[in-house]
N, C-alpha and C positions, 0 to 999 in steps of 0.2 A: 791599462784600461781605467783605471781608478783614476789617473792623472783626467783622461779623457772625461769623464764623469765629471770629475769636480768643476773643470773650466766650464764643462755644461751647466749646470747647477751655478755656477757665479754669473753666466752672460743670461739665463733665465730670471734669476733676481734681481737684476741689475735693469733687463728687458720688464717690470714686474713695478721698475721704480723705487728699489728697494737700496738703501745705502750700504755698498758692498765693502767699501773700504774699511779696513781691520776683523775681515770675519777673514776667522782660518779655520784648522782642522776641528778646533775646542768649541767654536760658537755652536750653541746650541741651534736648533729650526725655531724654536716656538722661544714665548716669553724667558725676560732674558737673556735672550741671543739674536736674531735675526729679528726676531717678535712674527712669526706668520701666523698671521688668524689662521681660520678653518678651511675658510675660503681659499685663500693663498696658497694653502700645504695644498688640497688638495690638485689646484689651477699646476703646482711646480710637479706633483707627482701624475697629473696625466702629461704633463708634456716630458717629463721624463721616462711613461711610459711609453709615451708614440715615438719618441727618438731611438730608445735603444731595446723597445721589444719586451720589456718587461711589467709584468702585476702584481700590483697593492689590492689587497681587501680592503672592505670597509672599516674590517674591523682594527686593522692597523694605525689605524690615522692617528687614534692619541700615541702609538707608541712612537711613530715617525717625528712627531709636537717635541718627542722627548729625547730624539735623537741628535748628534754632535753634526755637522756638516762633513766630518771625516767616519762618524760612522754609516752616513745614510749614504757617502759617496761608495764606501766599504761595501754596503747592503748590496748597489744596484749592480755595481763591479761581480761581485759573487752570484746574483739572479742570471746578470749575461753569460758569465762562465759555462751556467750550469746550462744553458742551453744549445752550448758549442757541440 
């Protein structure tokens, strides 16, 4: 699931206009890694919501800014789970 996740999360940023090439597991979401505004995080975590069924609070969103692209593929891998 996590594999599935991540390719999700690379064709959305990519879909977003964002230069995908050399982000891996370590690049950060927000400054100094990917760089996603406020706006951006939020536009990738609802479409990560509506694809695979899972929620973010609001009050997540800095923690997500602060999150690796392996740990937020990690997060969304483990919300699906739990809903099996």
């Amino acid at each position: 699931m996590k594999d599935e996740v991540r390719a999700f999360v690379i064709a959305q940023l990519q879909d977003m206009n964002y230069d995908t090439e050399g982000i891996d597991d370590d690049t950060t979401l927000g400054p100094a890694g990917v760089d996603l505004e406020s706006l951006a995080l939020a536009d990738l975590s609802v479409r990560v919501e509506d694809r695979f069924g899972v929620r973010f609070s609001d009050d997540e969103s800095e923690q997500l800014a602060l999150m690796t692209v392996g740990e937020f593929t990690t997060e969304v891998a483990g919300r699906v789970a739990q809903q099996v």
